[in-house]
N, C-alpha and C positions, 0 to 999 in steps of 0.2 A: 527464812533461810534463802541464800543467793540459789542462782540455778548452777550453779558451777559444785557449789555448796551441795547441792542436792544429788547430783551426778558421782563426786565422790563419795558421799555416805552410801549411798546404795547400791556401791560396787563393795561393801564393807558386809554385806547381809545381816540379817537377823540379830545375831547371835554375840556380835563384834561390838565395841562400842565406840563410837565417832571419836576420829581423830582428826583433829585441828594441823596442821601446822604444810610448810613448804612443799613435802610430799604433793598432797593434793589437791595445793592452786596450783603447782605444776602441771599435774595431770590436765586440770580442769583446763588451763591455757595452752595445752598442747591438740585437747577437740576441738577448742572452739577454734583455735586456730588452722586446722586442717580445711584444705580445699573441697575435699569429701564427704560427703553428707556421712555419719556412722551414729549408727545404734547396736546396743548388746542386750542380750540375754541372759540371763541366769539357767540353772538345769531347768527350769519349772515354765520356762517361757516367759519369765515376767523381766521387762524393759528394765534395765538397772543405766544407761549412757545415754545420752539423746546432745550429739552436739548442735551446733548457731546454722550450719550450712542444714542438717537436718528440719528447725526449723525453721529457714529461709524456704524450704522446699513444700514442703505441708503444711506449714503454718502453725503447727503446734510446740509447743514453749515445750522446756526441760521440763517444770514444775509437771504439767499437762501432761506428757510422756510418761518420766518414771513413775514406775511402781506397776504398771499395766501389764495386763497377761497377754501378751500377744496384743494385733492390731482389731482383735473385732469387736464393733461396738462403736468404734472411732475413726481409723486410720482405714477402715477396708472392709468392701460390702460385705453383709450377714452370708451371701453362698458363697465371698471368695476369702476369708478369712480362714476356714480351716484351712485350705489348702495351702494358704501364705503359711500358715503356724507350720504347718508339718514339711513342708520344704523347709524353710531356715532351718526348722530343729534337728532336720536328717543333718545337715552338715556337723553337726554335734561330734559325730560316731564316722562321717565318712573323711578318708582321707583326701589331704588340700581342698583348695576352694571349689564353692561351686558359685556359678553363675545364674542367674535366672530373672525373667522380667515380670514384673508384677504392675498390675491397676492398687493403686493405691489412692483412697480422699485425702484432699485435701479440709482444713477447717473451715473453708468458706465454704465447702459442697464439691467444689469441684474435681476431677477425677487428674492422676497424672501418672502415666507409665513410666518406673523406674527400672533401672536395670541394678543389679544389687550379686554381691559378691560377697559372699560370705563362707564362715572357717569356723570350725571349733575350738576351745579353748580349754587346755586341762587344769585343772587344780595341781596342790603341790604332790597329790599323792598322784598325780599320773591319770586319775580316773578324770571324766569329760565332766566340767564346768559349766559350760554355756555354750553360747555362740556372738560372734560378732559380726557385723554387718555391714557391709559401705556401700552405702547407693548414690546414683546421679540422674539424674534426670533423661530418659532413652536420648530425647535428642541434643543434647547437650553430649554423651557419649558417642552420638552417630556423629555428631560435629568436630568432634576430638580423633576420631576413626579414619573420617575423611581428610583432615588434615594430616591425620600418618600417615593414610591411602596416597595422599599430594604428593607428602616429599618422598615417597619410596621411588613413586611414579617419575619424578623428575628426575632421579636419583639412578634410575636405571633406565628407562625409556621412551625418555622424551628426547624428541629431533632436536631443541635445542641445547645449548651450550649451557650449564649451571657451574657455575663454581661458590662456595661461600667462603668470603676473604675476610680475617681477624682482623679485631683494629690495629696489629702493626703490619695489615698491607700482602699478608700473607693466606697463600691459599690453607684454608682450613677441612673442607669436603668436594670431591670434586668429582661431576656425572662422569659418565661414559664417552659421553658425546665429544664432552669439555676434552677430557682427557688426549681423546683424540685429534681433537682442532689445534690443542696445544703441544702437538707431538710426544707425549708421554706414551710410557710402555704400556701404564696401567694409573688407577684412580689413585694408588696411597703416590704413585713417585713421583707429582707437583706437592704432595703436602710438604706445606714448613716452610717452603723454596723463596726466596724471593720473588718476586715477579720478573726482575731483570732478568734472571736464568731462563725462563720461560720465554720470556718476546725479547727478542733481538734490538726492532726499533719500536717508536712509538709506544715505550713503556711509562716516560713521563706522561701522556694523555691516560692514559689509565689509572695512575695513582693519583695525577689531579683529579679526575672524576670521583673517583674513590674518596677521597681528604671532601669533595666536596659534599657527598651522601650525607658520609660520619657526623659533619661538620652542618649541615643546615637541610640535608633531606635530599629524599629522589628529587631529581630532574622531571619536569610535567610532561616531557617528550621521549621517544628513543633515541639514541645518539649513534655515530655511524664513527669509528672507529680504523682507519687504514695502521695495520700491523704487519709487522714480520717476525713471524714466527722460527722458531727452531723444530727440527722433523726431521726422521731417519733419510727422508729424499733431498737435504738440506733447508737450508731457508727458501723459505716460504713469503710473499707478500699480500696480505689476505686486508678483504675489508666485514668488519660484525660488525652486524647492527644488535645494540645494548642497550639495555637497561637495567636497571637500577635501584635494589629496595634498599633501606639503612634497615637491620634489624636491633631489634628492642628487648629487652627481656621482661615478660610479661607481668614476674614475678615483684618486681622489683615498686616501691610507692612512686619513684620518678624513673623515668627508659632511664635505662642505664645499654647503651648501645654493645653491641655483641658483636659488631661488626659489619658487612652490605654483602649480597644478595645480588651478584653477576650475572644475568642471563643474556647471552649472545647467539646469533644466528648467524652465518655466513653466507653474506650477499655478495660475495666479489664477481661471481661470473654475468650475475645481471649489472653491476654498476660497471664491470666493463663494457658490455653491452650495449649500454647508456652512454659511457665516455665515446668509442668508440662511432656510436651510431650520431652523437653532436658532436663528435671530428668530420664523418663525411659530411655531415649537411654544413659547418662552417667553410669545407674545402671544397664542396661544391658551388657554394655561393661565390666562394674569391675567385672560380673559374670562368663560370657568369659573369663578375665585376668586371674581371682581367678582359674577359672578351670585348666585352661593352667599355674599354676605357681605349683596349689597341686599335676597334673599329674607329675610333676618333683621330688615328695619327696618321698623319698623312708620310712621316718615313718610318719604312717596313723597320728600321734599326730602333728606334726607339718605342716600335710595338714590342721587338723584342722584351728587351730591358722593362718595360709595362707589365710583363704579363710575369717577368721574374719578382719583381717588386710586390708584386701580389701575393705570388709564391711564397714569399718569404715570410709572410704574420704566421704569428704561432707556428711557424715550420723548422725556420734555420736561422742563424745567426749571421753566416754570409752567402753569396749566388759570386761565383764565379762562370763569365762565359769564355769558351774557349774554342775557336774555332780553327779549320784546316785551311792552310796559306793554300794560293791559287796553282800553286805545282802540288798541291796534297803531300807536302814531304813535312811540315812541322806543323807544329798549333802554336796561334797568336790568341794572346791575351785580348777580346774586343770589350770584353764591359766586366764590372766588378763591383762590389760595395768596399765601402772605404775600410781598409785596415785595422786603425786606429779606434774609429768610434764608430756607432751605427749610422747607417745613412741609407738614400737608394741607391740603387743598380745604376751605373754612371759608364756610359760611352768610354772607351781609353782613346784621347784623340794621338794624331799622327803615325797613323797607320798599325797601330796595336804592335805589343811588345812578344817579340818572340820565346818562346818556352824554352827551354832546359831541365824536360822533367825527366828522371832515371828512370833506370829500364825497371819495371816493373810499378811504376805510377798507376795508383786507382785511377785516372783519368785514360792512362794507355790501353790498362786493361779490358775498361768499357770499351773502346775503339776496337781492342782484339774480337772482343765477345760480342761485339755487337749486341749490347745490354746495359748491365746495371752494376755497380760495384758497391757494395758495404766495405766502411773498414773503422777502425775504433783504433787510438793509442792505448796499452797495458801496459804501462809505466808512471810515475811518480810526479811533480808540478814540474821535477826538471827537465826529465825524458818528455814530458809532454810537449814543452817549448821546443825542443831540437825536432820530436817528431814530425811536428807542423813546421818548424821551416827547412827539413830536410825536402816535404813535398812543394815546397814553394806557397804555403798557405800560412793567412794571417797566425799569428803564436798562439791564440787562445784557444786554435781551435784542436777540438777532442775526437769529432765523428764527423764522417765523410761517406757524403753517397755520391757520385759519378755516372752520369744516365749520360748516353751516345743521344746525339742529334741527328735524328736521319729525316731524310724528305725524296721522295719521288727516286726511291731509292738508291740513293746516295748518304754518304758519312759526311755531315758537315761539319762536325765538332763535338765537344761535351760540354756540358753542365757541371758544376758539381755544389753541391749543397755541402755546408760547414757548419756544424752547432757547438757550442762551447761545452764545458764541466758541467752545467747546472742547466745542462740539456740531458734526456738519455738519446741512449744509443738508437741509429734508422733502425727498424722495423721493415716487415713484409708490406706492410701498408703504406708505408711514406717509399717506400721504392714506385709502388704503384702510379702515389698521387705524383712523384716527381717525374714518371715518364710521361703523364698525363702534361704535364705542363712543358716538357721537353717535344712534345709532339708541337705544340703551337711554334714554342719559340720556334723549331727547327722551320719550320712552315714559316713565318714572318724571314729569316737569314733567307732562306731560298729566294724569297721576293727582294730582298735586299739586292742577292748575288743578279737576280735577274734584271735588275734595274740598272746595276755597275755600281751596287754600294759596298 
C-alpha cells in the first residue's frame, strides 16, 4: 500500500472499512503537498497522518510513522517522550492552539528542535477526536520570524525610503519615511497613484529603472536619482540615492515577478555640497588662470577683457563692460561678447558707444547702490525677447547680474553678466564670484585711465 494510501486509511480507524476513491487521494495530495511538516493523532495517541515535509524533516517515511503511539521509542529520547506525549495530547481538551518546542530524533540519530503548533480536533458528536500538529524546524521558523521582524522594521522605522511598486509601475506599500519624502499625508494616500502624481520631474528615470528591475534584474550599483517632488511646502528638488530589488514570488515553480523593491535615501544637501564645493575650486582656478594670462598683457584694456573671458566658462553666456565717460555723466559700451553667436570679450573700437539705458536699468541700479544687482525675465519666449532688448541686451538673454566697478575709490563703470533659458537664475554665490572678478577688472580700467587709455 502507497503511503498516501496508508495516511488515509488510518485516519478511517478500526472499525471503518477502506475506502478507495477521489475523496482520499485528495486528501493525501493536499499533505504532501503542504509547506508544513503535519502529523495527527487519534484520542489514544496513536499517529494516524504523517506528511513528505514531515519526513523530509526526521527522516521517517508514512509507512514508518502511522500507526505509533506517540514518539517514544523512535522520534524522541526515552525521558523526553512522555512529556512530548502529554503536551500534544493536552491540546486535545484546551481551547485554540498551542505552541511548543520540542528535541525530537531524527532516523539517522541525530537530534533537531522543532517548534510545533498544535489543536484539537472533535468528532461528529462534538466530543474531542484527536490532535493535530504542524511543525517546522525552530530555525527555519526563527528565519521566517526575522524576515517578518525585516519588513515590519523597514515598514515603520527605518531612515530609509521604502516603497513596493506593482508591475504596473504603481505604488503598492509605502514606509513612513517614503511617505514623507514624497510629500504624502500618510502611508495608504500614494497607494494606487501613479508615479507621475507623486514627482513632478524626473519621473520618466524612475519608471525606466523600474521596466529595467521587472525586465532583467537589480542594477549591481546604487543609482542617484535628481527629482522634484510635490509637498505641502511646494515642489521640491531633491536628489535619492536608490536601489533596487525585482521581487519574485517564492511560491511559484518559475519567479513569476510581483513587482521591485524601492529603497531611497536622500542625499541632496551633501551632493550640494559637492556641487558647490567643485564650483569654488573650478572658479578659483579661472581666477588664478585669469591673473596668470592678464600679468602677460602689456595693455591694462585687454587684461581687462582677459580676465572677463575667463569669467565667463561655466558662468554666463554674455560679459558686457560698461564704463563712465570722462565727465562721469553717462556710460559707454568699451568691450562685449558678440550678440549673435558665442565668442570672446572684444574691445568696441572708436571710442565705445554711448548708453541709453532707462531709468531704472539693473546696470544704474548697481551704480546707485554701489553693489550688485540680480534680476530674471517672468514672462513667456515673447516677453523674454522685448525684456532683453528693452534693457539694451542681446535677445536670448534670461538672467542678469550687474556688479559696480570700483577702484581706489571711485565708480568706474559696471559689468554685467547675461545667461540664456537653459541657464538658471544668479544666485548668492555667483554675485560673489562676479564681484570677485569685477574687483581686477576695475583695477586693470584704472591703469588703463591712468595711462590715457
Amino acid at each position: 500500500m502507497s503511503a498516501s494510501r496508508s495516511e488515509a486509511t488510518s485516519a478511517l480507524g478500526p472499525d471503518e472499512p477502506e475506502r478507495d476513491g477521489p475523496g482520499s487521494d485528495l486528501l493525501a495530495a493536499l499533505l504532501d503537498g503542504m509547506d508544513a511538516a503535519l502529523c495527527a493523532f487519534d484520542a489514544d495517541g496513536v499517529i494516524t497522518h504523517w506528511n513528505r515535509e514531515a519526513e523530509r524533516i526526521l527522516g521517517w517515511s508514512p509507512e514508518e510513522a502511522v500507526g505509533r503511539r506517540g514518539f517514544a521509542g523512535w522520534a524522541a529520547r526515552a525521558a523526553d517522550a512522555d512529556e512530548v506525549r502529554g503536551r500534544l495530547m493536552a491540546a486535545m481538551t484546551a481551547p485554540g492552539r498551542q505552541v511548543h518546542e520540542f528535541a525530537l530524533l531524527r532516523k539517522d540519530g541525530g537530534r533537531v528542535l522543532v517548534r510545533t503548533q498544535s489543536a484539537g480536533v472533535r468528532g461528529a458528536d462534538g466530543r474531542p477526536a484527536g490532535v493535530y500538529c504542524a511543525f517546522s524546524e525552530v530555525h527555519a521558523q526563527i528565519d521566517l520570524e526575522r524576515s517578518i521582524a525585516l519588513s515590519e522594521a523597514l515598514f515603520e522605522d527605518a531612515a530609509w525610503g521604502v516603497v513596493l511598486v506593482d508591475v504596473d509601475l504603481r505604488p503598492a506599500v509605502v514606509n513612513r519615511h517614503a511617505a514623507r519624502m514624497l510629500g504624502s499625508g500618510g502611508r495608504t494616500t500614494p497607494l494606487g497613484r501613479p508615479l507621475g502624481e507623486l514627482i513632478v520631474q524626473g519621473v520618466e528615470e524612475v519608471e525606466g529603472a523600474l521596466h529595467h528591475v521587472l525586465a532583467d534584474g537589480a542594477p549591481g550599483a546604487l543609482v542617484e536619482l535628481w527629482l522634484t517632488v510635490r509637498g505641502e511646502e511646494g515642489e521640491r528638488r531633491r536628489c535619492w540615492r536608490s536601489g533596487f530589488l525585482r521581487l519574485a514570488s517564492p511560491l511559484a515553480e518559475e519567479p513569476v515577478p510581483l513587482g521591485v523593491g524601492w529603497l531611497f535615501q536622500d542625499v541632496t544637501e551633501a551632493r550640494l555640497a559637492e556641487q558647490e564645493a567643485d564650483r569654488l575650486r573650478f572658479r578659483f582656478s579661472q581666477l588664478h588662470r585669469a591673473a596668470r594670462a592678464a600679468a602677460e598683457c602689456e595693455d591694462p584694456m585687454e587684461a581687462a577683457t582677459t580676465r572677463l573671458d575667463f569669467a565667463l566658462a561655466g558662468f554666463a553666456d554674455h560679459a558686457l563692460l560698461d564704463v563712465l565717460s570722462e565727465d562721469g555723466e553717462r556710460l559707454v559700451r568699451a568691450a562685449a561678447t558678440p550678440s549673435g553667436a558665442p565668442g570672446p570679450v572684444a574691445r568696441i573700437t572708436g571710442g565705445g558707444i554711448p548708453l541709453r539705458y532707462p531709468h531704472g536699468h539693473p546696470a544704474l541700479q548697481a551704480m546707485d547702490r554701489v553693489g550688485s544687482v540680480r534680476t530674471s525675465t517672468g514672462g513667456g519666449p515673447g516677453r523674454t525677447e522685448s525684456w532683453a532688448v528693452e534693457r539694451r541686451w542681446p535677445r536670448d538673454a534670461v538672467h542678469a547680474l550687474s556688479t559696480v566697478l570700483r577702484s581706489r575709490g571711485r565708480t568706474l563703470g559696471v559689468v554685467t553678466f547675461l545667461r540664456s533659458a537653459n541657464r538658471p537664475r544668479f544666485e548668492r554665490p555667483d554675485v560673489e564670484y562676479a564681484e570677485s572678478v569685477a574687483t581686477h577688472v576695475a583695477t586693470a580700467l584704472d591703469l588703463a585711465r591712468a595711462r590715457g587709455g
